[in-house]
PDB file of N, H, CA, C and O in Angstrom:
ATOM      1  N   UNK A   1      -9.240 -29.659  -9.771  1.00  0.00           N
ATOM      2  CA  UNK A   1      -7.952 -29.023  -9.552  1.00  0.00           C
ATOM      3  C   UNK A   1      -7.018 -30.047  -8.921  1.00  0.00           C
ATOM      4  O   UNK A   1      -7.109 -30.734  -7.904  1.00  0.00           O
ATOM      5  N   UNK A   2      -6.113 -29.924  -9.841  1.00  0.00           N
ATOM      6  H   UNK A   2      -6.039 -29.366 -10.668  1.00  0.00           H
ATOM      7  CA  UNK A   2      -5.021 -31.565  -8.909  1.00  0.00           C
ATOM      8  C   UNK A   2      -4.176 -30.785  -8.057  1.00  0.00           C
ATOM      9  O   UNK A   2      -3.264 -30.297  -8.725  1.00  0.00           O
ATOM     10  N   UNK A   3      -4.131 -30.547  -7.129  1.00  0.00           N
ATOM     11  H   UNK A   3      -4.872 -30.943  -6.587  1.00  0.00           H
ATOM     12  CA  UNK A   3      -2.985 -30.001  -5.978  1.00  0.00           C
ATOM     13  C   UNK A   3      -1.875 -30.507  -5.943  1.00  0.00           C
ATOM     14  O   UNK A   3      -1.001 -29.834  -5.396  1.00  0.00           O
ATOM     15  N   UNK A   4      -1.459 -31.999  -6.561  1.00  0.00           N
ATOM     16  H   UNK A   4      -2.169 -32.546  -7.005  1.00  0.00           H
ATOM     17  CA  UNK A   4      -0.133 -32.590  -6.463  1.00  0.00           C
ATOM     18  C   UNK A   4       0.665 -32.014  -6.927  1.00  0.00           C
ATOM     19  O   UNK A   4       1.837 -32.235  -6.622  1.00  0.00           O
ATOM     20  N   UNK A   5       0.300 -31.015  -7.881  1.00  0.00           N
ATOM     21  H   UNK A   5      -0.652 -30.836  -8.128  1.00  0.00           H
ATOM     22  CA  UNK A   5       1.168 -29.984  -8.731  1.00  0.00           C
ATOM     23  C   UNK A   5       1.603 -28.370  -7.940  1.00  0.00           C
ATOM     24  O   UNK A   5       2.332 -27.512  -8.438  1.00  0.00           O
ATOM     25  N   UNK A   6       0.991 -28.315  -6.758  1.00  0.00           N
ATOM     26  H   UNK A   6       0.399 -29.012  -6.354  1.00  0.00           H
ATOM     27  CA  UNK A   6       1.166 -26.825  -5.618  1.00  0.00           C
ATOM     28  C   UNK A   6       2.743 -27.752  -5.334  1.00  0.00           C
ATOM     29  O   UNK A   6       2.929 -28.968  -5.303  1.00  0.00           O
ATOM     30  N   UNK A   7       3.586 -26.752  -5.180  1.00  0.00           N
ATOM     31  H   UNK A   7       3.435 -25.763  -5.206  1.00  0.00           H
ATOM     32  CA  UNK A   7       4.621 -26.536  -4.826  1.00  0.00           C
ATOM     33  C   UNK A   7       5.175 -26.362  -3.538  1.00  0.00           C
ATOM     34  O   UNK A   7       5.676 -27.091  -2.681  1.00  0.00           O
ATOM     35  N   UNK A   8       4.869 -24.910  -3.707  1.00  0.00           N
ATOM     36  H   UNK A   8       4.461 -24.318  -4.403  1.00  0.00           H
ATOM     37  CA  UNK A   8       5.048 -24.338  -2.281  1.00  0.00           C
ATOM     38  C   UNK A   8       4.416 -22.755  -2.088  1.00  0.00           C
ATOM     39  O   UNK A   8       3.921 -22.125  -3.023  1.00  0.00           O
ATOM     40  N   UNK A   9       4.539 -22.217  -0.620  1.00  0.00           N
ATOM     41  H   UNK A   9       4.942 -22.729   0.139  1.00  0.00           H
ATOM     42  CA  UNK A   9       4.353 -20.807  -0.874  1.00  0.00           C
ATOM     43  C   UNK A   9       5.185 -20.124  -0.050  1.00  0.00           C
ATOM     44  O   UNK A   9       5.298 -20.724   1.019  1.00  0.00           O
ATOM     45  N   UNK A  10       5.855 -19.057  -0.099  1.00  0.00           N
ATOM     46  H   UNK A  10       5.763 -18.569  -0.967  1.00  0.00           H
ATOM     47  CA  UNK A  10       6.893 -18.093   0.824  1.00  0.00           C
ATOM     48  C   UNK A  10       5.623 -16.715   1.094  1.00  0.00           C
ATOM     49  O   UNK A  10       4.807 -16.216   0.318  1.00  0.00           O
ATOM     50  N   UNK A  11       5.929 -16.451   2.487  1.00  0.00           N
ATOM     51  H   UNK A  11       6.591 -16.856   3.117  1.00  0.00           H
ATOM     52  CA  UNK A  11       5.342 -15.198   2.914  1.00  0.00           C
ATOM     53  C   UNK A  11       6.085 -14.437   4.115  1.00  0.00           C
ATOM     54  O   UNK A  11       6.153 -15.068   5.169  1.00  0.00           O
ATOM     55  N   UNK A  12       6.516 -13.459   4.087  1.00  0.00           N
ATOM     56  H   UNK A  12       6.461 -12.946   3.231  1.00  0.00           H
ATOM     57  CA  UNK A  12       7.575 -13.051   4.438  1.00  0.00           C
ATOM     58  C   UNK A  12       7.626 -11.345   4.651  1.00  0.00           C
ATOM     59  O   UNK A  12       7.138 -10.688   3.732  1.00  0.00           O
ATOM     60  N   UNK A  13       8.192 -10.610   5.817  1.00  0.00           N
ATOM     61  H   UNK A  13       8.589 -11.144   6.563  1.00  0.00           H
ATOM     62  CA  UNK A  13       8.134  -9.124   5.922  1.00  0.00           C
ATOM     63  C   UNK A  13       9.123  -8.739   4.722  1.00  0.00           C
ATOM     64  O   UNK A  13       9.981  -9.555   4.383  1.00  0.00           O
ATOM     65  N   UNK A  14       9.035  -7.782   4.223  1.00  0.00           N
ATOM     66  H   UNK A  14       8.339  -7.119   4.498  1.00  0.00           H
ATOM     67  CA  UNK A  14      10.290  -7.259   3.847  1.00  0.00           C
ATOM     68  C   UNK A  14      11.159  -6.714   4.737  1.00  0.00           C
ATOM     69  O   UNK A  14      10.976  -6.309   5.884  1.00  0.00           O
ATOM     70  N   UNK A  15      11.935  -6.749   4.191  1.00  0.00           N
ATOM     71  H   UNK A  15      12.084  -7.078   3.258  1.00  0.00           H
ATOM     72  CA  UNK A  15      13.634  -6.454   5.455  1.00  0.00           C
ATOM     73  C   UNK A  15      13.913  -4.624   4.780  1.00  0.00           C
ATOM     74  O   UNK A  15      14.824  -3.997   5.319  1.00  0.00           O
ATOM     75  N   UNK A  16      13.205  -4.012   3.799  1.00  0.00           N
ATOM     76  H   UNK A  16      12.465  -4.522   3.361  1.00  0.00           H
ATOM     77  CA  UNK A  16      13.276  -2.567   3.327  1.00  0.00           C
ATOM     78  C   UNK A  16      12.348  -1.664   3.195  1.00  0.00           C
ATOM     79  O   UNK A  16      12.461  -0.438   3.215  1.00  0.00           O
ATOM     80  N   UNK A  17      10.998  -2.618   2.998  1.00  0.00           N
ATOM     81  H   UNK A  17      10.906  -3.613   2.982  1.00  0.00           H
ATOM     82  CA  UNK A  17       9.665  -1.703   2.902  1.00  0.00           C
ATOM     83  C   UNK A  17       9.019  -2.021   3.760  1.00  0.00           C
ATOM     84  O   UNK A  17       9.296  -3.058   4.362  1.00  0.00           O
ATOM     85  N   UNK A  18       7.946  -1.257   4.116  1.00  0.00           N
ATOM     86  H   UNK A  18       7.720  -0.414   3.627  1.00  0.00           H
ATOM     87  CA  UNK A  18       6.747  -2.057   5.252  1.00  0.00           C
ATOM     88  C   UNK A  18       5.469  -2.628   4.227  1.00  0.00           C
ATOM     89  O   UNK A  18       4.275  -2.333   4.176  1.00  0.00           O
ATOM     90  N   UNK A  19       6.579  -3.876   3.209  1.00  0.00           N
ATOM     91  H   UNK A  19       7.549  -4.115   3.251  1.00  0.00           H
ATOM     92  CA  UNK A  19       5.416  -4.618   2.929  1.00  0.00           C
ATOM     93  C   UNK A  19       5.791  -6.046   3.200  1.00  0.00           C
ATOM     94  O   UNK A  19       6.919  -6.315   3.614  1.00  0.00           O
ATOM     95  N   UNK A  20       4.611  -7.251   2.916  1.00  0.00           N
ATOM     96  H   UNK A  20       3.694  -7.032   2.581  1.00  0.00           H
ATOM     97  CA  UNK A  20       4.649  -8.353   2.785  1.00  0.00           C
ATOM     98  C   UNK A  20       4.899  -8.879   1.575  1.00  0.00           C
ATOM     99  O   UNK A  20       4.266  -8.515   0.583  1.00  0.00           O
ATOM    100  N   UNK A  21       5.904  -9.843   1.528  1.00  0.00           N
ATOM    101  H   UNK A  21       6.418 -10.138   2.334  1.00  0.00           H
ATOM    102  CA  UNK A  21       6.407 -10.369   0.093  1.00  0.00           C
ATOM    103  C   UNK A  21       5.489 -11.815   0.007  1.00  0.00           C
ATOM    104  O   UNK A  21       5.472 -12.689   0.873  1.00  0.00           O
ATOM    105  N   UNK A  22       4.846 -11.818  -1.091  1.00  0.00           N
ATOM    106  H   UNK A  22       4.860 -11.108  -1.796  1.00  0.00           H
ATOM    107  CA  UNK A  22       4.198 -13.266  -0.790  1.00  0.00           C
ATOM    108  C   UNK A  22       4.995 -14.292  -2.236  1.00  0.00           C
ATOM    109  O   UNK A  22       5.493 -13.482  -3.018  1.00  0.00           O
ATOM    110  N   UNK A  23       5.141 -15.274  -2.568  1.00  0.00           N
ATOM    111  H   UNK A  23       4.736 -15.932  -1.932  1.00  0.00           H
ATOM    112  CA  UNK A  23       5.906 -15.680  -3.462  1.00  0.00           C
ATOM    113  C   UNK A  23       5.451 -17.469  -3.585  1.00  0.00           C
ATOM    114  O   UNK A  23       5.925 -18.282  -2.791  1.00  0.00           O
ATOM    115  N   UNK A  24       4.387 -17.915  -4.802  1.00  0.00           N
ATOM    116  H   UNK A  24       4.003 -17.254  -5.447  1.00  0.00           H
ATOM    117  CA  UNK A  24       3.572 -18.917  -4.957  1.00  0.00           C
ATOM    118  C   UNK A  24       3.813 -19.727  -6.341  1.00  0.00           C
ATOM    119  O   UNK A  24       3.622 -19.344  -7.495  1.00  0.00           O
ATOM    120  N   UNK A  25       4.251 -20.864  -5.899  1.00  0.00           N
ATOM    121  H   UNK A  25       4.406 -21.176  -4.961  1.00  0.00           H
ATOM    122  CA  UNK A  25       4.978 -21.483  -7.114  1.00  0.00           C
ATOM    123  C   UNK A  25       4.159 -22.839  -7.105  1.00  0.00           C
ATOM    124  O   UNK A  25       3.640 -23.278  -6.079  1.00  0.00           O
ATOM    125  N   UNK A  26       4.067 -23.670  -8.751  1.00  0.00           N
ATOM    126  H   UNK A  26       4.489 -23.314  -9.584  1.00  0.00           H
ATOM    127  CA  UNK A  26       3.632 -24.270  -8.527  1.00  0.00           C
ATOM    128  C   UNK A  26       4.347 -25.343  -9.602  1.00  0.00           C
ATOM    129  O   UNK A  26       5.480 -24.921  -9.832  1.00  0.00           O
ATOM    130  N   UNK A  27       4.127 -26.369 -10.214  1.00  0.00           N
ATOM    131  H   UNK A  27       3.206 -26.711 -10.027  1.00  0.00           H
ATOM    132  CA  UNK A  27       4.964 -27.399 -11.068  1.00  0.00           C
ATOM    133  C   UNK A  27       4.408 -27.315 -12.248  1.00  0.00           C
ATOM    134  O   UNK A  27       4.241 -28.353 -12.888  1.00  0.00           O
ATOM    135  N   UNK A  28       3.980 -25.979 -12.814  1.00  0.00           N
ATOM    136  H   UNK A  28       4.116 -25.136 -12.294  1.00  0.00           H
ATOM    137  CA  UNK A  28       3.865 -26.062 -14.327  1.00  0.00           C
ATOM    138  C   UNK A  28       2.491 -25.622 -14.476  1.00  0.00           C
ATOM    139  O   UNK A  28       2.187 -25.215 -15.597  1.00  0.00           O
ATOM    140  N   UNK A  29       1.276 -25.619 -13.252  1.00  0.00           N
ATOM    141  H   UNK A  29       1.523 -25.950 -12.341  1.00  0.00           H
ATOM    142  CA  UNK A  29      -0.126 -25.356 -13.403  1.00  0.00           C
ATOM    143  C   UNK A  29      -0.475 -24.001 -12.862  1.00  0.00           C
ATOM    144  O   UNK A  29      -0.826 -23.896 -11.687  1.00  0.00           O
ATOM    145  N   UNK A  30      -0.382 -22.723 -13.831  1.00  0.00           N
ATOM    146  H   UNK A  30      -0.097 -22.808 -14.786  1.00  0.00           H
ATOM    147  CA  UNK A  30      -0.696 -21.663 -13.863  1.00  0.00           C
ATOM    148  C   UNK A  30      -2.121 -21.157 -13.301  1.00  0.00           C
ATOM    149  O   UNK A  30      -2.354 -20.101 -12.712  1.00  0.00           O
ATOM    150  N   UNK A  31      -2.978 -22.158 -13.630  1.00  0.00           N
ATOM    151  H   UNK A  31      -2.789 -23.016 -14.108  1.00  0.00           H
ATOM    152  CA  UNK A  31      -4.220 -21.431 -12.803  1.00  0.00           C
ATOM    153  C   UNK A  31      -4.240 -22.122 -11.095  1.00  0.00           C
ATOM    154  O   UNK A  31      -4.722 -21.622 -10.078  1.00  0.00           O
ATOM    155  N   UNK A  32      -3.749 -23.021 -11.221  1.00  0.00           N
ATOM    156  H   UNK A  32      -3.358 -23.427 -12.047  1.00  0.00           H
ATOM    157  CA  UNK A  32      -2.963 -23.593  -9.878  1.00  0.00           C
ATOM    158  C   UNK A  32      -2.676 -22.615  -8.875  1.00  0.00           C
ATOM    159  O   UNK A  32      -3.140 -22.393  -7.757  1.00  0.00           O
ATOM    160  N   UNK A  33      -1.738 -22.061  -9.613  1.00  0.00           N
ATOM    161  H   UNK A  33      -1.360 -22.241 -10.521  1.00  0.00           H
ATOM    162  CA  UNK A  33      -1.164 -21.305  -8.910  1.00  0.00           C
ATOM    163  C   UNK A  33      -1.404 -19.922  -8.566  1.00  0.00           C
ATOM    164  O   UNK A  33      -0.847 -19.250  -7.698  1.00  0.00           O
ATOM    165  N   UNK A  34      -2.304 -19.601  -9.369  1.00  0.00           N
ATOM    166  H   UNK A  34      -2.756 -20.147 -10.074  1.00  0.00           H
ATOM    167  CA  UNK A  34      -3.511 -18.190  -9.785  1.00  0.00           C
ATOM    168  C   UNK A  34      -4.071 -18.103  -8.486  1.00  0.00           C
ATOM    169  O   UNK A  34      -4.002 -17.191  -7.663  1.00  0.00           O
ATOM    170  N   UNK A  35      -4.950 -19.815  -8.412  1.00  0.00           N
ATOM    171  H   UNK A  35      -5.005 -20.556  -9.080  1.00  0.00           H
ATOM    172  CA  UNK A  35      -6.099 -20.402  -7.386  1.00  0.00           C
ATOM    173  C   UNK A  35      -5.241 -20.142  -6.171  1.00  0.00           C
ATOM    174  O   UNK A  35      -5.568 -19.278  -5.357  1.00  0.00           O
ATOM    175  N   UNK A  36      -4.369 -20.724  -6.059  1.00  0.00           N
ATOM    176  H   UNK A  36      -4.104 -21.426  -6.720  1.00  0.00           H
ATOM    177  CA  UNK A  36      -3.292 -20.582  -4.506  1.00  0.00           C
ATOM    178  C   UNK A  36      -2.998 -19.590  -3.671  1.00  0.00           C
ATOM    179  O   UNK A  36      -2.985 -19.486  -2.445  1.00  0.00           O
ATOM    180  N   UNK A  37      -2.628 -18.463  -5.081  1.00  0.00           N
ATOM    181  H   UNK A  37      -2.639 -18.547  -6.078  1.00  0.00           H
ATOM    182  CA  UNK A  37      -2.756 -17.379  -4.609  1.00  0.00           C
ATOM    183  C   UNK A  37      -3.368 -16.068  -4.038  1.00  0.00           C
ATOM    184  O   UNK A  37      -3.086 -15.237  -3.175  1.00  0.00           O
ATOM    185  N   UNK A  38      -4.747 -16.396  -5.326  1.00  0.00           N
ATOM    186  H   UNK A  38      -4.975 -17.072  -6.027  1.00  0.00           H
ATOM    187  CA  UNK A  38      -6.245 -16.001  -4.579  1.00  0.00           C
ATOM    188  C   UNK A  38      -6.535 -16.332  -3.205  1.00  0.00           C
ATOM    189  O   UNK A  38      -6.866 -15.397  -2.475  1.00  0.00           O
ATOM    190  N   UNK A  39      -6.473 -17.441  -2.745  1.00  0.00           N
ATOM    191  H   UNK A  39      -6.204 -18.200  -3.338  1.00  0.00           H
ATOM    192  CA  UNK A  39      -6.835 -18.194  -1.715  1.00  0.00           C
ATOM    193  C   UNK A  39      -5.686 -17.594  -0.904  1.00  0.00           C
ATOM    194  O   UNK A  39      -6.133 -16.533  -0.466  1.00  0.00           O
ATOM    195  N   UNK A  40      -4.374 -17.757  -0.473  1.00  0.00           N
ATOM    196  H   UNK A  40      -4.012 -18.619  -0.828  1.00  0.00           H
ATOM    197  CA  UNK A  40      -3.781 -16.692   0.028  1.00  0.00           C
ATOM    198  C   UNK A  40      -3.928 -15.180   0.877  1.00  0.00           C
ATOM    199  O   UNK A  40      -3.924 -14.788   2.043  1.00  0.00           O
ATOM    200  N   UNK A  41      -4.049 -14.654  -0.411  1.00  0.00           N
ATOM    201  H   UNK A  41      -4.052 -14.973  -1.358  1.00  0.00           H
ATOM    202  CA  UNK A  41      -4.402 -13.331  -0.204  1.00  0.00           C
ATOM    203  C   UNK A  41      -5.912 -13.057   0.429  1.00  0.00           C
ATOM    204  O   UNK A  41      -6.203 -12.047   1.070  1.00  0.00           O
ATOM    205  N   UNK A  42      -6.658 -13.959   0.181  1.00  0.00           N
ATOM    206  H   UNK A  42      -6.422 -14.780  -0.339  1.00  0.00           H
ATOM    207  CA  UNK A  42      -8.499 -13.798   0.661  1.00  0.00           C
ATOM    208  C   UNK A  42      -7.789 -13.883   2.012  1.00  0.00           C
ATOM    209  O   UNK A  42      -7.696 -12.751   2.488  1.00  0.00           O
ATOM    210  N   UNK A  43      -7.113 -15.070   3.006  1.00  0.00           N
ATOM    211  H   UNK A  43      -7.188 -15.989   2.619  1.00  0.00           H
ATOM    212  CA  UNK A  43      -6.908 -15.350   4.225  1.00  0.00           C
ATOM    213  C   UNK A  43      -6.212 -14.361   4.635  1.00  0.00           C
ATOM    214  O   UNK A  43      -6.443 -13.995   5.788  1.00  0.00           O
ATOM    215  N   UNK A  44      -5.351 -13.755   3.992  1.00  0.00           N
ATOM    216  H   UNK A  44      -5.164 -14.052   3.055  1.00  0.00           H
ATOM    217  CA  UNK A  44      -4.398 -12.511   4.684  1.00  0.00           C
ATOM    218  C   UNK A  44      -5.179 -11.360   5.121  1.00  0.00           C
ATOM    219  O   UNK A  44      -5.131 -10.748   6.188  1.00  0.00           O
ATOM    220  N   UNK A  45      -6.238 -11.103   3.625  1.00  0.00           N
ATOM    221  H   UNK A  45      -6.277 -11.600   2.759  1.00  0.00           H
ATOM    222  CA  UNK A  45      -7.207 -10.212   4.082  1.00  0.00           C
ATOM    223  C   UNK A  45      -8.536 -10.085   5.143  1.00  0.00           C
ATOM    224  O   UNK A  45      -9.128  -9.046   5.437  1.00  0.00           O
ATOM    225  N   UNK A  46      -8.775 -11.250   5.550  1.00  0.00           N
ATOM    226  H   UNK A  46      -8.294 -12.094   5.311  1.00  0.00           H
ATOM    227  CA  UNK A  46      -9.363 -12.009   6.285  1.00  0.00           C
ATOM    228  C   UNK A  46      -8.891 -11.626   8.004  1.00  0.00           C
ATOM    229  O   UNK A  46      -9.541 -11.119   8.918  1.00  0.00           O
ATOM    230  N   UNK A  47      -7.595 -12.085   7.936  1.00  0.00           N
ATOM    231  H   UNK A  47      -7.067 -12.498   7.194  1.00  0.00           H
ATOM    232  CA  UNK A  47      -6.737 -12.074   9.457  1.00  0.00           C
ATOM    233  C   UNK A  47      -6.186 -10.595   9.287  1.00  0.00           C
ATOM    234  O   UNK A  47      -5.243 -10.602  10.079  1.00  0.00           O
ATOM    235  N   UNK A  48      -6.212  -9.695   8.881  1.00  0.00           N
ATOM    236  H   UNK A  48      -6.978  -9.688   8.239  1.00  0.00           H
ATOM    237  CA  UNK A  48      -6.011  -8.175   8.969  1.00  0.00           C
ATOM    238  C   UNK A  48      -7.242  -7.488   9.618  1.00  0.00           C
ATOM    239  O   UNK A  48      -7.318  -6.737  10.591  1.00  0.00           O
ATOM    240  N   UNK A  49      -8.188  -7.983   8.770  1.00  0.00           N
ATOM    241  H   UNK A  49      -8.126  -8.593   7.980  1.00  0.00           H
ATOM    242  CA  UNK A  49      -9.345  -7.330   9.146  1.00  0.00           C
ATOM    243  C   UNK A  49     -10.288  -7.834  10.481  1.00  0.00           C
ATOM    244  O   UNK A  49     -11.281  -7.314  10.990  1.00  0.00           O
ATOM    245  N   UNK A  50      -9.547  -9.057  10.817  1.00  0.00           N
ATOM    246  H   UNK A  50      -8.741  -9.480  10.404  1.00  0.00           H
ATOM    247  CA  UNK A  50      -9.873  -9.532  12.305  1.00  0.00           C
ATOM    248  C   UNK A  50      -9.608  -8.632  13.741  1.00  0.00           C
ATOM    249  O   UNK A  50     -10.169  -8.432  14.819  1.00  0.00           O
ATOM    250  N   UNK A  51      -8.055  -8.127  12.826  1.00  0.00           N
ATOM    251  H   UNK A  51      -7.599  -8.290  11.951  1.00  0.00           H
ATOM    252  CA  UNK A  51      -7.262  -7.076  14.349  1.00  0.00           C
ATOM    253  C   UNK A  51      -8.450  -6.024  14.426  1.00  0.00           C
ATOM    254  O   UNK A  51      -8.818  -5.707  15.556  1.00  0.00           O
ATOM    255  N   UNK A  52      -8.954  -5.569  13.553  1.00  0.00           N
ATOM    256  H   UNK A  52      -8.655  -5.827  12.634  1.00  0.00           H
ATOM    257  CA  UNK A  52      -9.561  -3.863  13.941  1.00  0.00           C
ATOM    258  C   UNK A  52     -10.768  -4.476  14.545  1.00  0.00           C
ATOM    259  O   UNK A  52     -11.645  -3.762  15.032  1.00  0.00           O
TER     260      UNK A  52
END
């Protein structure tokens, strides 16, 4: 997996719903960015389930 191609990632409250906007871009590599986002979301779910 070449990472030189990850971009960036935005994660962010919403300012209308009580959700999290997550937003994962990458330079053209779709499973890249698939992978990024998996990985993401595993850690979010991860540090949620730490609080209880």
């Amino acid at each position: 997996m070449d990472v030189s191609c990850f971009k960036a990632y935005d994660l962010r409250m919403s300012n209308t719903e009580p959700v999290v906007c997550l937003n994962v871009e990458s330079r053209g590599d779709i499973s890249l960015m698939e992978a990024k986002t998996e990985e993401l979301l595993t850690e979010m779910k991860r540090l949620n389930s730490s609080k209880d």
